[in-house]
VMD Tcl script that draws the C-alpha trace (Angstrom):
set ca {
  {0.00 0.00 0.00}
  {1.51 3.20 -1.24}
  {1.17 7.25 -0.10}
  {-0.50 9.39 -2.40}
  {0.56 13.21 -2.21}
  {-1.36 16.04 -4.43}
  {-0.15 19.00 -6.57}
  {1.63 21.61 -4.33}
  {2.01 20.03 -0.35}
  {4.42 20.98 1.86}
  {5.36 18.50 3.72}
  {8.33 19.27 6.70}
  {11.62 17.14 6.16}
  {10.97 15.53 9.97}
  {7.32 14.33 9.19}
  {6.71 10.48 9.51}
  {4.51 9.86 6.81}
  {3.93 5.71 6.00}
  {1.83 4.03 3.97}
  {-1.97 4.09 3.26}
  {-1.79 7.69 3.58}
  {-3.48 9.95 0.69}
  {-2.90 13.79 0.77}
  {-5.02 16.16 -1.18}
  {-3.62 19.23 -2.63}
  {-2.13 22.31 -1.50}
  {-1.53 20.68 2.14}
  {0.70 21.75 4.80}
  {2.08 19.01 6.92}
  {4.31 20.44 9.81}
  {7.65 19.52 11.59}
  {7.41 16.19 13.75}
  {4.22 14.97 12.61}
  {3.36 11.45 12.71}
  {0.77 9.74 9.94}
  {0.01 6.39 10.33}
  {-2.44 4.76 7.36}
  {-5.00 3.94 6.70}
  {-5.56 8.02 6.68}
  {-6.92 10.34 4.10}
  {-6.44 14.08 4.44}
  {-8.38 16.48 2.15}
  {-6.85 19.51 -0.20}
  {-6.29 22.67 1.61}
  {-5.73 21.20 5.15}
  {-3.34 22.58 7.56}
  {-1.54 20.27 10.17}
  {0.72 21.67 13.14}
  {3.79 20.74 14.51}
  {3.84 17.33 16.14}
  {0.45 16.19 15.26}
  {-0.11 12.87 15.33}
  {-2.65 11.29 13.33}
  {-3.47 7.32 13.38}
  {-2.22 6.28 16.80}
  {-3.89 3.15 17.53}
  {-7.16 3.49 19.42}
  {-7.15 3.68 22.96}
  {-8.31 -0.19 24.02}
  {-7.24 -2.04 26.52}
  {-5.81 -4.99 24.79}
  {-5.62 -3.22 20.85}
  {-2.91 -4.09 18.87}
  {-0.03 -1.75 18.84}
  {1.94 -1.50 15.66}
  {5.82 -2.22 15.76}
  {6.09 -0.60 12.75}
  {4.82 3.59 11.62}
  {5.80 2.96 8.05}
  {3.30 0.46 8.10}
  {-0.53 1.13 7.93}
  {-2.10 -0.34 10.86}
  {-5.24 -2.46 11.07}
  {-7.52 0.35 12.05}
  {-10.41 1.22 10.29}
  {-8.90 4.50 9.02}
  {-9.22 8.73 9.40}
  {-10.97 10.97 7.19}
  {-9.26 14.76 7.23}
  {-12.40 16.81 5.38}
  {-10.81 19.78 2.95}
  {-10.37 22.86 4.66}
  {-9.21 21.81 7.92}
  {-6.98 23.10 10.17}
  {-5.61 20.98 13.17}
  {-3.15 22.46 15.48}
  {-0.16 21.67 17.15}
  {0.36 18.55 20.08}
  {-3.07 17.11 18.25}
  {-3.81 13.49 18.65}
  {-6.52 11.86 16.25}
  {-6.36 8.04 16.67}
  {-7.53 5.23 13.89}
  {-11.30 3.87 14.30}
  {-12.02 0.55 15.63}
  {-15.67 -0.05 13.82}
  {-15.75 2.49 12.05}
  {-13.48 5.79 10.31}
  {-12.46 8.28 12.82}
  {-13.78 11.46 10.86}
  {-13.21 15.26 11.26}
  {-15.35 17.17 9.08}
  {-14.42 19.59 6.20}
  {-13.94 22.95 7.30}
  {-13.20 22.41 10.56}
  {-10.67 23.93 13.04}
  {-9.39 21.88 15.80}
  {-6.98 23.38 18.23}
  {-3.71 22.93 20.25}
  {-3.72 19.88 22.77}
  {-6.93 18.38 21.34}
  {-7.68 14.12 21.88}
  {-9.97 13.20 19.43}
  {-10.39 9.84 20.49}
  {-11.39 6.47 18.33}
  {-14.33 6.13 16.29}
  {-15.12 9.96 16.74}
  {-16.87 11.52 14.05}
  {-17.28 15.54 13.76}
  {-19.72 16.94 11.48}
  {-18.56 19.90 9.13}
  {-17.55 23.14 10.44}
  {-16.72 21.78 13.85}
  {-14.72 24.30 16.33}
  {-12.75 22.84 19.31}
  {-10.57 25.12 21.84}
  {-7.43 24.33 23.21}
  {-7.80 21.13 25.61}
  {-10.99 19.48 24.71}
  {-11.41 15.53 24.87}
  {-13.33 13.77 22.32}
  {-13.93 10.43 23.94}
  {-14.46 7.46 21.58}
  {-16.98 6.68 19.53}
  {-18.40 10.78 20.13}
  {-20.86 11.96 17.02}
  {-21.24 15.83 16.46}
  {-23.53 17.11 13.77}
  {-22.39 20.58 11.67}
  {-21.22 23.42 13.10}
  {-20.74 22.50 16.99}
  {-18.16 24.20 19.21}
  {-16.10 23.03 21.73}
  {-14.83 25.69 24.90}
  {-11.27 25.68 25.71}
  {-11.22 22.26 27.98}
  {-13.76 20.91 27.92}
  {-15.30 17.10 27.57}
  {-17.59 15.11 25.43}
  {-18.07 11.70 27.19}
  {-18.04 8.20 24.82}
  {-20.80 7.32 22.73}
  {-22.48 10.84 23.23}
  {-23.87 12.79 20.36}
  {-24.28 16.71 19.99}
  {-26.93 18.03 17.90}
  {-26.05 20.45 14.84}
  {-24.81 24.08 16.40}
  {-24.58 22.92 19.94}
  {-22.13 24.26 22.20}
  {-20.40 22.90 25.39}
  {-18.84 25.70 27.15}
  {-15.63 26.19 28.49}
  {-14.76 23.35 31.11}
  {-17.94 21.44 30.88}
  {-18.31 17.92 30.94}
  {-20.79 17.00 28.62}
  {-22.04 13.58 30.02}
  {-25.23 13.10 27.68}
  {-26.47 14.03 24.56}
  {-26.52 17.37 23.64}
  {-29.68 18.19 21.67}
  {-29.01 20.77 18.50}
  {-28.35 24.64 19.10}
  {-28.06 24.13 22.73}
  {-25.42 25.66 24.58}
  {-25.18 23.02 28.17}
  {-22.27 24.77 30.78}
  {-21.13 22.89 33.84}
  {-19.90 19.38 35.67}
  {-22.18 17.31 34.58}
  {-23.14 19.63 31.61}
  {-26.97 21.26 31.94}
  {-28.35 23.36 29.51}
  {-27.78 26.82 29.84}
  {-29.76 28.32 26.70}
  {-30.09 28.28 22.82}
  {-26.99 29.06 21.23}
  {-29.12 32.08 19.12}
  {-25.46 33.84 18.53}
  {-24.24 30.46 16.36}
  {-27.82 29.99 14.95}
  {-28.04 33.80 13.52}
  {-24.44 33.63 12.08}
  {-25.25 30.60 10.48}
  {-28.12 32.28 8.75}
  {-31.33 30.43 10.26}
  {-34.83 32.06 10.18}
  {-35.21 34.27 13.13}
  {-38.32 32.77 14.13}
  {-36.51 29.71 14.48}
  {-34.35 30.79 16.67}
  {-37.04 32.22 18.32}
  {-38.76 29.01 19.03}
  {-35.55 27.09 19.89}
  {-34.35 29.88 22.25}
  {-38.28 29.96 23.82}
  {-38.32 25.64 24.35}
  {-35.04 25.84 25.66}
  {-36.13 28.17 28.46}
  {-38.96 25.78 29.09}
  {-36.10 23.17 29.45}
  {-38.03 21.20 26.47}
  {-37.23 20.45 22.85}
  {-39.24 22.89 19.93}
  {-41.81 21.27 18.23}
  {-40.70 20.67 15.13}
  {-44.51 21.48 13.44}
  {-43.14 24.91 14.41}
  {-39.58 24.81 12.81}
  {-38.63 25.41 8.91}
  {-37.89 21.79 7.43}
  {-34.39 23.16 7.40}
  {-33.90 23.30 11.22}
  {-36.74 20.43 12.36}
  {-34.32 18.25 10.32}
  {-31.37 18.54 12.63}
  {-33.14 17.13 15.47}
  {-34.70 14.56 13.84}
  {-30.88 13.33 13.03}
  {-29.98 13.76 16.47}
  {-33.29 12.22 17.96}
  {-32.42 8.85 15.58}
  {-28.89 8.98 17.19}
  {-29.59 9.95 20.69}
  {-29.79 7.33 23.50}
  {-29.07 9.60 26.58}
  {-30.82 12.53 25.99}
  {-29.93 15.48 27.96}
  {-33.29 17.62 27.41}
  {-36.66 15.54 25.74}
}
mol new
graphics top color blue
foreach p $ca { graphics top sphere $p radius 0.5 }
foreach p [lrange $ca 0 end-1] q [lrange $ca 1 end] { graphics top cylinder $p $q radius 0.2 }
display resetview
């Protein structure tokens, strides 16, 4: 299994880059970086200094490879175009299924983004935060410097976890939840008017949430009542219903 590198990366002379690794163009690839296959990173991404990318998953008992030339037996990473991911990064290889960051996205300094996590598009994560495994996050969540997303949870599109919180179930969409164990604090109306959502939308999301109940979706555009019908089909632990 070879690497494949596009038109115009630039790639730092102490990288580690082995095989089953395919780079898009026009990426950046910093000093000490470590890529371990089966990984694919999308044109236009950035990745800091001493990154690593494809550590085995965190398991007690998974395999650890001898060799970082040669891909592992993980279930790969998916890099979306666009994305930046800082320095002292760790994004480890999927167990069931590809660990996934989503185009666009901008993941910070110190970040564990732990097996089996998958990020929706657009995804913003501050300095510190813990993905643990097997996390979902729909488009355009953020993450507050330090702070936690416990295993198997799922965050609804535009959600927000604020800084230090330890978000223990799932996070419904355009929610912002603050706190040890996360509660929810209010609609996150800032993210859902930059993102260009019908007021009154926001005006029913930010109205339920003060309730401490979900909007009907009868009384959302199609647009938004969508996003928590994918997060009600994923959720198991919901933290607001």
């Amino acid at each position: 299994m070879s690497t494949t590198r596009g038109r115009d990366c630039r790639i730092h002379d102490t990288a580690v880059v082995g095989d089953g690794v395919t780079i898009g163009d026009r990426v950046t690839i910093g000093p000490f970086v470590v890529v371990t296959g089966p990984v694919t990173i999308g044109d236009d991404c950035w990745i800091g200094a001493q990154v690593v990318l494809g550590a085995p998953p965190e398991i007690l008992g998974a395999d650890h490879f001898a060799d970082y030339e040669e891909p592992s037996d993980g279930t790969g990473i998916v890099i979306g175009p666009g994305t930046v991911i800082r320095e002292l990064t760790a994004v480890h290889q999927g167990s069931v299924r590809p660990t996934v960051i989503g185009e666009n996205s901008f993941v910070m300094n110190r970040i564990s983004v732990g097996h089996d996590v998958q990020l929706g598009a657009n995804t913003i994560a501050a300095p510190g935060v813990t993905f643990g495994g097997h996390v979902t996050l729909g488009p355009g969540c953020n993450m507050g410097m330090n702070s936690t997303i416990h295993q198997h949870r799922v965050m609804g599109a535009g959600a927000m976890v604020g800084m230090g919180g330890i978000a223990t179930k799932d996070v419904p969409p355009f929610a912002t939840v603050t706190g040890n164990p996360a509660r929810l604090h209010a609609a996150n109306t800032v993210g859902m008017s930059r993102k260009g959502y019908e007021q009154s939308d926001i005006d029913v999301v930010a109205a339920a949430y003060t309730d401490g109940r979900l909007p009907s979706a009868d009384a959302l555009t199609t647009a938004t009542a969508d996003h928590f019908t994918w997060w009600r089909e994923r959720s198991t632990k919901p933290l607001v219903s």
